[in-house]
Structure formats: structure tokens, C-alpha cells
N, CA, C and O atoms as a Tripos MOL2 file, in Angstrom:
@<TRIPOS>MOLECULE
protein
  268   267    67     0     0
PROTEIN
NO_CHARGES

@<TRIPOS>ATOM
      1 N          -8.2800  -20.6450   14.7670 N.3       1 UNK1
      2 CA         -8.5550  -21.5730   13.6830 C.3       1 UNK1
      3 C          -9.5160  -20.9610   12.6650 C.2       1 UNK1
      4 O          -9.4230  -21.5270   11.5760 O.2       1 UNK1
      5 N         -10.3900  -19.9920   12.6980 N.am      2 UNK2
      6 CA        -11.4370  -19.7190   11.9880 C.3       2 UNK2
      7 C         -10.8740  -18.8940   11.3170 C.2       2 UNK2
      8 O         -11.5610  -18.6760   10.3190 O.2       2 UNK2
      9 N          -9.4450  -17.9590   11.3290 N.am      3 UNK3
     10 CA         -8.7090  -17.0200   10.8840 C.3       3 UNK3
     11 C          -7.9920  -17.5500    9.7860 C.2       3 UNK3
     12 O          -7.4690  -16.9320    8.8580 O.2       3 UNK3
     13 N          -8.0370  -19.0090   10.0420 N.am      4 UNK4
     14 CA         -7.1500  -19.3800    9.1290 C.3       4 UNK4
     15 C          -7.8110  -19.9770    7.8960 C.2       4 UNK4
     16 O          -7.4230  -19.9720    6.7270 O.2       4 UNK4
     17 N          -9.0970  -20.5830    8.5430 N.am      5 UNK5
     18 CA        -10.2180  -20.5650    7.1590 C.3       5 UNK5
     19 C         -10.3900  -19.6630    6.4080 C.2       5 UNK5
     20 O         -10.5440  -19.8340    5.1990 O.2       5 UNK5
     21 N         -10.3960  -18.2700    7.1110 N.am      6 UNK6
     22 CA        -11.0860  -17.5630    6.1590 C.3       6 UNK6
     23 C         -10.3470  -16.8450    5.1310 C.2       6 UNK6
     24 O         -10.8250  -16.4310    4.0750 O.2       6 UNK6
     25 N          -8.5740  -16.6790    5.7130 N.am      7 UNK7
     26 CA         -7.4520  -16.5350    4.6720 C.3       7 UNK7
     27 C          -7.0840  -17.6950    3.8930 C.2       7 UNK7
     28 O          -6.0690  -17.5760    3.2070 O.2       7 UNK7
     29 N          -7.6340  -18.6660    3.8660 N.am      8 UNK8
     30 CA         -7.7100  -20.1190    2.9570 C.3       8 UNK8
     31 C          -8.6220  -19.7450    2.3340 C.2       8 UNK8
     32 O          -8.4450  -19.9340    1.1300 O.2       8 UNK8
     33 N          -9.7570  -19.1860    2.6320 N.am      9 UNK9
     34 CA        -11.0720  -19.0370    1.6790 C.3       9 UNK9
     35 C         -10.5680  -17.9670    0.5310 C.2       9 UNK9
     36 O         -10.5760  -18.1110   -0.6910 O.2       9 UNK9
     37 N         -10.2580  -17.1800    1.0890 N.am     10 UNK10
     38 CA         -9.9960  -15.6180    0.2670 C.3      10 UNK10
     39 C          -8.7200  -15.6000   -0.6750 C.2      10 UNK10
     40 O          -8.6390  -14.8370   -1.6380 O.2      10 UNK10
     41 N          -7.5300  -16.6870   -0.2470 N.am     11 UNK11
     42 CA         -6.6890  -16.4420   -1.2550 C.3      11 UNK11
     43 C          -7.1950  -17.8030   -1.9490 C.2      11 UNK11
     44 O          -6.2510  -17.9860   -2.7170 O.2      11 UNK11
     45 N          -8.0080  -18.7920   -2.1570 N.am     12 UNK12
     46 CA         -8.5830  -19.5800   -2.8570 C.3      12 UNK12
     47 C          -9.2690  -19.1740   -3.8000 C.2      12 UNK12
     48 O          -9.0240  -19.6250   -4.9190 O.2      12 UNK12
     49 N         -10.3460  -18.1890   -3.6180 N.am     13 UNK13
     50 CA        -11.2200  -17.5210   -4.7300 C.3      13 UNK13
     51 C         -10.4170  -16.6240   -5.5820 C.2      13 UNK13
     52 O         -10.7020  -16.3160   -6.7390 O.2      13 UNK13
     53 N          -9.4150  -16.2420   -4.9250 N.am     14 UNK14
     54 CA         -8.6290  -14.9530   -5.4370 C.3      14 UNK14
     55 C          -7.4040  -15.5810   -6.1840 C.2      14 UNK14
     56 O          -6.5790  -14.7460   -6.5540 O.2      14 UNK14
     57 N          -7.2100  -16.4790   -6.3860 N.am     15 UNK15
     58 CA         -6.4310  -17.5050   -7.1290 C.3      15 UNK15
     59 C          -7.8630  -18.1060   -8.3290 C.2      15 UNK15
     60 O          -7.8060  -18.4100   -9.5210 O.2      15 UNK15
     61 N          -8.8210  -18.0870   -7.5350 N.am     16 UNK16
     62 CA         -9.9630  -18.5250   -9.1110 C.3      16 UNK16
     63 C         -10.1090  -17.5040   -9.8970 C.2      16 UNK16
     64 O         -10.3550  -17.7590  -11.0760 O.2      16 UNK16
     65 N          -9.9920  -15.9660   -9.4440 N.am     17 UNK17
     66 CA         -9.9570  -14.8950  -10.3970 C.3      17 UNK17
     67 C          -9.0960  -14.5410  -10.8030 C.2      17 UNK17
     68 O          -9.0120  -13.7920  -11.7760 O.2      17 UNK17
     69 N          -7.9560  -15.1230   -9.9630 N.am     18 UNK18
     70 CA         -6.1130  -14.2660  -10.9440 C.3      18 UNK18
     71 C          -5.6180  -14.9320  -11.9990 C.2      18 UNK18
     72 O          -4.8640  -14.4790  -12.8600 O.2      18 UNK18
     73 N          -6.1150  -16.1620  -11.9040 N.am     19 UNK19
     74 CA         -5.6220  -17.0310  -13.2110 C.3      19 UNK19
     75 C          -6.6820  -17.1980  -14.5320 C.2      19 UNK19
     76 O          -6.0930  -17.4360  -15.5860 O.2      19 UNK19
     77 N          -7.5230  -17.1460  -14.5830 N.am     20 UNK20
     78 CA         -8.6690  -16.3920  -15.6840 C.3      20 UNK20
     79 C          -7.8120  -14.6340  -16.1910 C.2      20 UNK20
     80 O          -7.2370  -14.2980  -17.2260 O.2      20 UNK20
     81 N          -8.0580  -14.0060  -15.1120 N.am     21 UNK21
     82 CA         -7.6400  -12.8890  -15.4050 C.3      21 UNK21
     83 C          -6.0570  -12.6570  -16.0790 C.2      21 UNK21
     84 O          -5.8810  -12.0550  -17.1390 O.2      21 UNK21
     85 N          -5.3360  -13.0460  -15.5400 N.am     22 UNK22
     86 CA         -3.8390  -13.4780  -15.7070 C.3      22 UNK22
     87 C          -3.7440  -13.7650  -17.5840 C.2      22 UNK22
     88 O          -2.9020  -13.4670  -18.4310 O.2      22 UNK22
     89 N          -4.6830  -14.2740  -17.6150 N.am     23 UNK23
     90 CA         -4.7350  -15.4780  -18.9010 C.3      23 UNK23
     91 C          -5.5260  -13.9780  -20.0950 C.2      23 UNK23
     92 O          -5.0680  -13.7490  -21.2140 O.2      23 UNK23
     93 N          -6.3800  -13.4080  -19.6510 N.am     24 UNK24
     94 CA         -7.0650  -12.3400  -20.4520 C.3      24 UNK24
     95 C          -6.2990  -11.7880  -20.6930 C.2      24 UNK24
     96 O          -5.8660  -11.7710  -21.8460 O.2      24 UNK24
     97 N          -5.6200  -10.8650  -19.4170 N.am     25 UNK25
     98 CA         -4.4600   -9.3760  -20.0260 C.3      25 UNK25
     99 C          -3.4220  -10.0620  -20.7200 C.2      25 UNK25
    100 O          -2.9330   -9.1580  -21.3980 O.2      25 UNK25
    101 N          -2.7420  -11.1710  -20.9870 N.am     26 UNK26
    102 CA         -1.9680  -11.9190  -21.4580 C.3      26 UNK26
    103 C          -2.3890  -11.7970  -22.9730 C.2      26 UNK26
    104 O          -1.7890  -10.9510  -23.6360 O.2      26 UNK26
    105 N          -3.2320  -12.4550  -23.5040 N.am     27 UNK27
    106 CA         -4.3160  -12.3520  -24.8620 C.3      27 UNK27
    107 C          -4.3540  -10.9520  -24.9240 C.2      27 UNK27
    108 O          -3.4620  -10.5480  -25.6700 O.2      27 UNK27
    109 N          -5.0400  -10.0300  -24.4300 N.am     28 UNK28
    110 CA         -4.9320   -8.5560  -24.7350 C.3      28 UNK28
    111 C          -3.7900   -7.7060  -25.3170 C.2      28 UNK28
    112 O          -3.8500   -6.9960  -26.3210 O.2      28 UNK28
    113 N          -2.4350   -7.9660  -24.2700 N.am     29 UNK29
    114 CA         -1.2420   -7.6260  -24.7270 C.3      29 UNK29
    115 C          -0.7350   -7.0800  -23.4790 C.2      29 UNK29
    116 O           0.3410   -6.5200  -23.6880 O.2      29 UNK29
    117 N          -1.1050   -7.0260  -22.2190 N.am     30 UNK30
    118 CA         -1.0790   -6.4790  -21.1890 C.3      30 UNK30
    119 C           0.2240   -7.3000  -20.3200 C.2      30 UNK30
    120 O           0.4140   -8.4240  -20.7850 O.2      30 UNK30
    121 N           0.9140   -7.0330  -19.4460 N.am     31 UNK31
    122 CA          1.6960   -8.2780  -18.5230 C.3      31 UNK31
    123 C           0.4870   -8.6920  -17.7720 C.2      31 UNK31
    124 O          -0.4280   -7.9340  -17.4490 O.2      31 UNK31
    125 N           0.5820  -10.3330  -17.4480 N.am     32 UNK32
    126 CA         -0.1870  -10.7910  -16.5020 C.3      32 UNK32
    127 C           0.3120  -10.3330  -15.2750 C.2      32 UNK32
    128 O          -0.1270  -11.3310  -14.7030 O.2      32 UNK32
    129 N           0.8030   -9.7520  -14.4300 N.am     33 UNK33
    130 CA          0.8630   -9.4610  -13.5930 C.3      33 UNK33
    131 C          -0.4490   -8.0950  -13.0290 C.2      33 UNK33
    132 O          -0.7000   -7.6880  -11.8940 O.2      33 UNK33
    133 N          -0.8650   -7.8220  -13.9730 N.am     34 UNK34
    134 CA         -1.6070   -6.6080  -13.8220 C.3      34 UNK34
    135 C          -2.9150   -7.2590  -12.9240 C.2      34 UNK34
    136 O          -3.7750   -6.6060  -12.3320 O.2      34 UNK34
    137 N          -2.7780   -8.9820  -13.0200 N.am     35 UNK35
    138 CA         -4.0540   -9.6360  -12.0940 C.3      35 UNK35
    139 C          -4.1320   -9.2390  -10.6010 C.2      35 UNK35
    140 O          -5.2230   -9.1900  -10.0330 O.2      35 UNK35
    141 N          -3.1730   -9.0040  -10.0750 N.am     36 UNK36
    142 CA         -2.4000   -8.6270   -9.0270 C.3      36 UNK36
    143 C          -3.5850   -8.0580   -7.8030 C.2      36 UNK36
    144 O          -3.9330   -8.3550   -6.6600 O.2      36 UNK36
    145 N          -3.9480   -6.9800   -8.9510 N.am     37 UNK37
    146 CA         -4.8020   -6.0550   -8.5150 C.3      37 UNK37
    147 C          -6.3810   -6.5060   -7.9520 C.2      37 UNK37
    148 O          -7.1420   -5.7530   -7.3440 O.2      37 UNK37
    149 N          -6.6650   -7.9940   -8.3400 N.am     38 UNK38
    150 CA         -8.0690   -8.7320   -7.6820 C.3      38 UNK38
    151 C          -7.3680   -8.5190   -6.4290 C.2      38 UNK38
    152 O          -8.1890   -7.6540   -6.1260 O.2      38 UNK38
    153 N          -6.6660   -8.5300   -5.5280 N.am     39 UNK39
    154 CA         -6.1190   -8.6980   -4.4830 C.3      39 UNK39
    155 C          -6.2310   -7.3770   -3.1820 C.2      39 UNK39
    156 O          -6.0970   -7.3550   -1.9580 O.2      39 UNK39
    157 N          -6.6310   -6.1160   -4.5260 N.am     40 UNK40
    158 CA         -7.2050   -5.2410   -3.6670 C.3      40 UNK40
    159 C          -8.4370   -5.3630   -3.2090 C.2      40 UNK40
    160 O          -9.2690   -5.3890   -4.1150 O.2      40 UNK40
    161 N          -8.8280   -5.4400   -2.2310 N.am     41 UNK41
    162 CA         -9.9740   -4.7640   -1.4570 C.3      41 UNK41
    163 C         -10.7920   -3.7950   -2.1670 C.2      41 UNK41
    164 O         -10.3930   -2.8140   -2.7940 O.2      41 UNK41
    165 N         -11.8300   -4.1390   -2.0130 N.am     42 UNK42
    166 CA        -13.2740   -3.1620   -2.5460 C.3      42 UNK42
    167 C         -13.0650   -2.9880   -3.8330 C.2      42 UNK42
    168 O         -14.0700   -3.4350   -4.3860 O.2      42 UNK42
    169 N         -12.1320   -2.4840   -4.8370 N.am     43 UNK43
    170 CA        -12.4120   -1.9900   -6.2140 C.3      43 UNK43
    171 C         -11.3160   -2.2860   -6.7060 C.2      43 UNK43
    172 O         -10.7320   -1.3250   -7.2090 O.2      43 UNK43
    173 N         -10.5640   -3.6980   -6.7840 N.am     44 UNK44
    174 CA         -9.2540   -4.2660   -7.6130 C.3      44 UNK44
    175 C         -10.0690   -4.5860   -8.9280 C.2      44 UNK44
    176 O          -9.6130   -4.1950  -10.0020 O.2      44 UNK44
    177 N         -11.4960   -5.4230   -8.8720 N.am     45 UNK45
    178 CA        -12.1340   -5.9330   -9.3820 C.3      45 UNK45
    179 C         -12.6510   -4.5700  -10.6070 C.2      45 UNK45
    180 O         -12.7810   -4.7060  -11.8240 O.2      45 UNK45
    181 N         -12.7700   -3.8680  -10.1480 N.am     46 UNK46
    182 CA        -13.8480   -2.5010  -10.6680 C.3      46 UNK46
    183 C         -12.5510   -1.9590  -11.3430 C.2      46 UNK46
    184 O         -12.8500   -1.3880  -12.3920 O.2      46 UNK46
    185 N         -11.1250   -1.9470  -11.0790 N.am     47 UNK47
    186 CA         -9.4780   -1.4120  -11.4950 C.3      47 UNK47
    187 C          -9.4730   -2.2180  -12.8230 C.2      47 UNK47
    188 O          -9.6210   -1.5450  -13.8430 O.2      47 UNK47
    189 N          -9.3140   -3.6660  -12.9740 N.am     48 UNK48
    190 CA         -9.4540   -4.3120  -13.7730 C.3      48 UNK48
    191 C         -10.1060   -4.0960  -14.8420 C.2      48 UNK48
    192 O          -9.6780   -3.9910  -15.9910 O.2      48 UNK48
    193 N         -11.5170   -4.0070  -14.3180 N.am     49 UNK49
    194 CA        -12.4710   -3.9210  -15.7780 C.3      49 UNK49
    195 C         -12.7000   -2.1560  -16.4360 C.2      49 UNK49
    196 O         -13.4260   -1.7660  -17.3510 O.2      49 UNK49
    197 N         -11.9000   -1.5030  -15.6730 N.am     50 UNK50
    198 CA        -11.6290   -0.0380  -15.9190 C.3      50 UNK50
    199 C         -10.7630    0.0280  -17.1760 C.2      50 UNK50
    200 O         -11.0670    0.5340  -18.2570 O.2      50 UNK50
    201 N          -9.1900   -0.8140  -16.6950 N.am     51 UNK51
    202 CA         -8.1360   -0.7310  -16.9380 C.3      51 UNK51
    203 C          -8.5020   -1.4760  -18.8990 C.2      51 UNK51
    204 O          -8.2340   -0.9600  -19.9840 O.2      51 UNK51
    205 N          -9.1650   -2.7770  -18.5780 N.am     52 UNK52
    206 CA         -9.3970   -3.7360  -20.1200 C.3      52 UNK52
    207 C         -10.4430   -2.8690  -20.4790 C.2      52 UNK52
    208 O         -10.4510   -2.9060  -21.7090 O.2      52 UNK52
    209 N         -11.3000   -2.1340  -20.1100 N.am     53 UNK53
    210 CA        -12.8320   -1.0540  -20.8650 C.3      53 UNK53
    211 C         -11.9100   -0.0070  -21.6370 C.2      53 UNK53
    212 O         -11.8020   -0.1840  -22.8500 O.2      53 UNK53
    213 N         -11.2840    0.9850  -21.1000 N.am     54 UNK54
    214 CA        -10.7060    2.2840  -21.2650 C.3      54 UNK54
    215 C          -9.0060    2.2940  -22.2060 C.2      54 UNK54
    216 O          -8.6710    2.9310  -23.2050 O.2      54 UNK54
    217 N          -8.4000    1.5080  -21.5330 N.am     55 UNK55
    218 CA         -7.1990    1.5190  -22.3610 C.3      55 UNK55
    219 C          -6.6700    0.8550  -23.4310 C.2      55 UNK55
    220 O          -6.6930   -0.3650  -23.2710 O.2      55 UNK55
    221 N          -6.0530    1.3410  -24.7950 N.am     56 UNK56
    222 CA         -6.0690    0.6310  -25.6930 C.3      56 UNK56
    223 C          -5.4410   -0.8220  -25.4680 C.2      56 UNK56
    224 O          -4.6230   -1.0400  -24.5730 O.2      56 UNK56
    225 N          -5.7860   -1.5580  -26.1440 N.am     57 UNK57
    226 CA         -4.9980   -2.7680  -26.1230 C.3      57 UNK57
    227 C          -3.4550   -2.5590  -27.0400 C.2      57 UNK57
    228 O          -3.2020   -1.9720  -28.0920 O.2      57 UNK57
    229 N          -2.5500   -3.4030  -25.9990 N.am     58 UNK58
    230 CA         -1.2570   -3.3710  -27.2520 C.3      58 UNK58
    231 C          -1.4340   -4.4990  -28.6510 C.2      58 UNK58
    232 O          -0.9280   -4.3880  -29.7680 O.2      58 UNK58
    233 N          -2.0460   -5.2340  -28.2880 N.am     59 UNK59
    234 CA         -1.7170   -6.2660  -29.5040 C.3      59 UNK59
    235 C          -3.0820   -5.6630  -30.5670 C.2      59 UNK59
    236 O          -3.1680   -6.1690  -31.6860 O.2      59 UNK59
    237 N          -3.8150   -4.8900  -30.2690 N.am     60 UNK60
    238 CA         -4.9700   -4.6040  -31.1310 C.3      60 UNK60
    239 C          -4.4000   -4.2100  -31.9740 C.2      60 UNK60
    240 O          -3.4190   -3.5370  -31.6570 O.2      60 UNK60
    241 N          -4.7370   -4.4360  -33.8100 N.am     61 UNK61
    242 CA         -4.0870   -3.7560  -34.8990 C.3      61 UNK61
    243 C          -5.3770   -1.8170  -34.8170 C.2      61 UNK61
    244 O          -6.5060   -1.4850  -34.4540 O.2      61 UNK61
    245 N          -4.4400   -1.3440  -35.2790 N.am     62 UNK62
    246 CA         -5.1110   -0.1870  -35.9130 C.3      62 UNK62
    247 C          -5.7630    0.0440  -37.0640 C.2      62 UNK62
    248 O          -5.1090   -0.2310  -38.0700 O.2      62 UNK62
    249 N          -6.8050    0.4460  -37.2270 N.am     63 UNK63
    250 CA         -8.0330    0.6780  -38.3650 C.3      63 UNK63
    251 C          -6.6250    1.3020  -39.6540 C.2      63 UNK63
    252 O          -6.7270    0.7110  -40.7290 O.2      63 UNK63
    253 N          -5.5530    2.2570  -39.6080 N.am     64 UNK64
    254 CA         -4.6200    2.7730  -40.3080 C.3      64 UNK64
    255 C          -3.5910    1.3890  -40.8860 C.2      64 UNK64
    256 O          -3.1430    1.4180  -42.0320 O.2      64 UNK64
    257 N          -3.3180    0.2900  -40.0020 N.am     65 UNK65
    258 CA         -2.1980   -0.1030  -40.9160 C.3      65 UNK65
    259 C          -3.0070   -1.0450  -41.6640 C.2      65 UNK65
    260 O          -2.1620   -1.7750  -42.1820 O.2      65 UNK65
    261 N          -4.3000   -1.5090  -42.0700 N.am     66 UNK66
    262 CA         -4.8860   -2.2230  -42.5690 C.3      66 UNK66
    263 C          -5.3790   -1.4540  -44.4120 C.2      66 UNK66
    264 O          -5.8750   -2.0070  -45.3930 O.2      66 UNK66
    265 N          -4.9990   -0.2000  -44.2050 N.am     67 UNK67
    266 CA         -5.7100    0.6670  -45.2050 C.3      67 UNK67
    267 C          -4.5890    0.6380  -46.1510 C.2      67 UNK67
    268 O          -4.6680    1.2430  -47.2200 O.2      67 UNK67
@<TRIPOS>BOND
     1     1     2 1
     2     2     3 1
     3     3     4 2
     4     3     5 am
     5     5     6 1
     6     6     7 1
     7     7     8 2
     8     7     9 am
     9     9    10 1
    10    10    11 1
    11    11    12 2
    12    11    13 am
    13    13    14 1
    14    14    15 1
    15    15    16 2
    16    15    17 am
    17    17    18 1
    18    18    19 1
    19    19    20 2
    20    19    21 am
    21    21    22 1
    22    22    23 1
    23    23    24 2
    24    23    25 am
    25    25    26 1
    26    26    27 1
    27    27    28 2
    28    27    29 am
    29    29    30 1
    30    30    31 1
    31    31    32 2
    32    31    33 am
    33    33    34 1
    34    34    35 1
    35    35    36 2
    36    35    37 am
    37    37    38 1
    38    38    39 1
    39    39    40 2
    40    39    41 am
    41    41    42 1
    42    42    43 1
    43    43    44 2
    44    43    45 am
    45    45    46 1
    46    46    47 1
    47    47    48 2
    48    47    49 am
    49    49    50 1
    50    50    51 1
    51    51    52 2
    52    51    53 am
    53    53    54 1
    54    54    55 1
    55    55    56 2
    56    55    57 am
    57    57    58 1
    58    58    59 1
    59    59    60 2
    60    59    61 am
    61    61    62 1
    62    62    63 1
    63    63    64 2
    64    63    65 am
    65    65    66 1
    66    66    67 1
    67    67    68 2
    68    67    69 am
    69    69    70 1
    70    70    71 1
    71    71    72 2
    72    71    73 am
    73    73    74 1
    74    74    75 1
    75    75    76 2
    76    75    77 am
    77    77    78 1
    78    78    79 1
    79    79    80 2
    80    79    81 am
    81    81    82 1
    82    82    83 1
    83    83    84 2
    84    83    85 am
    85    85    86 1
    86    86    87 1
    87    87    88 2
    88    87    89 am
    89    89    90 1
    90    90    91 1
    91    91    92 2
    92    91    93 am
    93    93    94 1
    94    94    95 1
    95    95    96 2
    96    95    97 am
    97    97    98 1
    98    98    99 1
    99    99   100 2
   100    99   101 am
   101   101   102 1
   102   102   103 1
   103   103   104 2
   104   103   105 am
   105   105   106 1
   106   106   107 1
   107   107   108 2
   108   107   109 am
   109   109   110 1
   110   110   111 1
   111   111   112 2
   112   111   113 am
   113   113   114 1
   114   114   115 1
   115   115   116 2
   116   115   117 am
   117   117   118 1
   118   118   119 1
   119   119   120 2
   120   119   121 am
   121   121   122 1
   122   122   123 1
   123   123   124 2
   124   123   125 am
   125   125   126 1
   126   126   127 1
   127   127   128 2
   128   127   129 am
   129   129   130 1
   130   130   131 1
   131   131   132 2
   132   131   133 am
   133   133   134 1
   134   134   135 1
   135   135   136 2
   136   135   137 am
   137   137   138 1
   138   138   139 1
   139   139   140 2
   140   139   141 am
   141   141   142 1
   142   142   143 1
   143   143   144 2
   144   143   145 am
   145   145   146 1
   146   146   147 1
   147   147   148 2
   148   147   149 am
   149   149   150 1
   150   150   151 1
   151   151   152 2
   152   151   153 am
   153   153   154 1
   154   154   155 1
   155   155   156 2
   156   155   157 am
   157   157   158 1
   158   158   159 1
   159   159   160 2
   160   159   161 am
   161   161   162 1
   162   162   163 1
   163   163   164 2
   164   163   165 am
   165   165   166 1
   166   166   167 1
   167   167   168 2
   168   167   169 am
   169   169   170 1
   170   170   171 1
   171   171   172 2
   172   171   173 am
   173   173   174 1
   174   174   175 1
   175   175   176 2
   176   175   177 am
   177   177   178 1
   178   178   179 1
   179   179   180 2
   180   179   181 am
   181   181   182 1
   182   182   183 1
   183   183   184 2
   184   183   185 am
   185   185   186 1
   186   186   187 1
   187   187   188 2
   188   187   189 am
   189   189   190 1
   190   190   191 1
   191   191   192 2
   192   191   193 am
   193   193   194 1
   194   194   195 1
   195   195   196 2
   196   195   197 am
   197   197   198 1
   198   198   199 1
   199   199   200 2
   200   199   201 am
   201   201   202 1
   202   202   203 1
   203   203   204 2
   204   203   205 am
   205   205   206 1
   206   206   207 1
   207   207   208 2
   208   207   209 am
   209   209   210 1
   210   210   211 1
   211   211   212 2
   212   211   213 am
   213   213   214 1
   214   214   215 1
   215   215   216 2
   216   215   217 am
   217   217   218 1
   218   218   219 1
   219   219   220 2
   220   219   221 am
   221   221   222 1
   222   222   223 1
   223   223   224 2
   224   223   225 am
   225   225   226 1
   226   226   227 1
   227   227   228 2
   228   227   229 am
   229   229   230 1
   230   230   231 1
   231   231   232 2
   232   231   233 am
   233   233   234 1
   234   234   235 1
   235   235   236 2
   236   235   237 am
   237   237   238 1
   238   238   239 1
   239   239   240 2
   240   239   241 am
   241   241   242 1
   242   242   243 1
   243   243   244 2
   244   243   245 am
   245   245   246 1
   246   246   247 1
   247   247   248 2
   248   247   249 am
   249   249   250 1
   250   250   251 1
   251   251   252 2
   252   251   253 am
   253   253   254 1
   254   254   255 1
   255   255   256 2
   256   255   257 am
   257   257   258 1
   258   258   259 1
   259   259   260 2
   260   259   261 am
   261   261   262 1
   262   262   263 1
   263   263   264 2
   264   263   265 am
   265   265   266 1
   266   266   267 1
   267   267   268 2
@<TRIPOS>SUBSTRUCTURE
     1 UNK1         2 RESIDUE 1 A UNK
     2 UNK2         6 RESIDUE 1 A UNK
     3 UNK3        10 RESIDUE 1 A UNK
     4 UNK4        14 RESIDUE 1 A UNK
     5 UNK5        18 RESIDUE 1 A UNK
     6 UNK6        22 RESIDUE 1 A UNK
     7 UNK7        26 RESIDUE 1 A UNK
     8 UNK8        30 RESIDUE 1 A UNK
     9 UNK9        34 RESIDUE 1 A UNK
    10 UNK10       38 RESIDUE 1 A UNK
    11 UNK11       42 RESIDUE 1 A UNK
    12 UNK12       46 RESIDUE 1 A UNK
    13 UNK13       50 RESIDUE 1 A UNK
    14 UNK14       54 RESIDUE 1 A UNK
    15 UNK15       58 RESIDUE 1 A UNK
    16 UNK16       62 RESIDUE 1 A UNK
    17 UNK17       66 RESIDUE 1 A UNK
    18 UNK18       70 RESIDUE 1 A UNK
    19 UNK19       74 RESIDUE 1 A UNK
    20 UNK20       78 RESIDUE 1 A UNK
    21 UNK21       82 RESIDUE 1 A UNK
    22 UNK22       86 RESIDUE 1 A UNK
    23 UNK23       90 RESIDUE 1 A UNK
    24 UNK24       94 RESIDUE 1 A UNK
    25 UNK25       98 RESIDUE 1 A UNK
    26 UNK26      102 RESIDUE 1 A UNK
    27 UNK27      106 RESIDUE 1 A UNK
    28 UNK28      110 RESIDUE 1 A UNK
    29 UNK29      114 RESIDUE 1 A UNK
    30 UNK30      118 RESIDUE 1 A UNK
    31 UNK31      122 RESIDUE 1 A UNK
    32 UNK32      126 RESIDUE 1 A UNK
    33 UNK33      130 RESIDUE 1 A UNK
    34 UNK34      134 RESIDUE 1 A UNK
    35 UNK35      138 RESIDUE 1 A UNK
    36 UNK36      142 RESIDUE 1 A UNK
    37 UNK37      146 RESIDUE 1 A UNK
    38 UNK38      150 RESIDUE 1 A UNK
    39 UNK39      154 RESIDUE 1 A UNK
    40 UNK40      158 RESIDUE 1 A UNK
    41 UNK41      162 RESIDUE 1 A UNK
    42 UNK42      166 RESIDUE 1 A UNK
    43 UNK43      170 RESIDUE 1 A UNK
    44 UNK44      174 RESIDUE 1 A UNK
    45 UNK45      178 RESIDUE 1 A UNK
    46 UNK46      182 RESIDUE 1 A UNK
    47 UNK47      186 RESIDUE 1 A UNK
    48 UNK48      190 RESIDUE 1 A UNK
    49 UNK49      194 RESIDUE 1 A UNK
    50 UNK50      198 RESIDUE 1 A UNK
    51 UNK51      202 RESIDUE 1 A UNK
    52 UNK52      206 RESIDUE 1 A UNK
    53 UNK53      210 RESIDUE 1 A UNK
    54 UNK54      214 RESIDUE 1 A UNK
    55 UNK55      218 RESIDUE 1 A UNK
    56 UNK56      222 RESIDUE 1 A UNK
    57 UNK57      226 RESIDUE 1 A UNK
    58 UNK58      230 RESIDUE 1 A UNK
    59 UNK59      234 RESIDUE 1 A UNK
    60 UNK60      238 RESIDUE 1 A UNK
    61 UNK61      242 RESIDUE 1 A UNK
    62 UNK62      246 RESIDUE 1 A UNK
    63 UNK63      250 RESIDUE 1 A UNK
    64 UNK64      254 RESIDUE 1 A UNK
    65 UNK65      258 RESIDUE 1 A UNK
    66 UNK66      262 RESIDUE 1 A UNK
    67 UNK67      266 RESIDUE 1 A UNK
């Protein structure tokens, strides 16, 4: 029984971060599926904020087509 709390606990929180997240890379230009990755262990979380820090966004305009 306590096994089953604690996989109730973990895909509960992890459903409070995939759908926030889900909802960001969506706005960014990203597939929401890329939330996926809260689901890893130790550094899905640290993948994420790598992935939105470092890589361009698709929907971002460029400093060039504005000129």
C-alpha cells in the first residue's frame, strides 16, 4: 500500500509540472511533448531549462526581418 502512495504522489506533482511546462514550450514554439522529460529522474528538470536557456526559439522573430 505505501508503494502505491508514493507512485500517486510522484505522478501527481509530475502532472503539476508537465502541464505548466507543456503550456510554455507550446508559447515558445517547441511541441509540448518535450514536457515529457520532467519524468526523468535527477536532471529532466535541469534538460528542460537547458533546452528553453540555450536553444533558439521557433516562433522568436529575428533582429534581420524587422530591418
Amino acid at each position: 500500500m505505501f508503494l502505491f502512495t508514493e507512485i500517486a504522489h510522484s505522478v501527481i506533482v509530475g502532472l503539476m509540472i508537465v502541464i505548466p511546462v507543456g503550456i510554455i514550450y507550446k508559447r515558445a514554439g517547441f511541441h509540448p511533448a518535450w514536457a515529457g522529460l520532467v519524468f526523468l529522474p535527477g536532471f529532466g528538470l535541469l534538460l528542460i531549462c537547458l533546452q528553453l536557456a540555450l536553444t533558439p526559439w521557433p516562433n522568436q522573430n529575428s533582429n534581420t526581418e524587422h530591418q
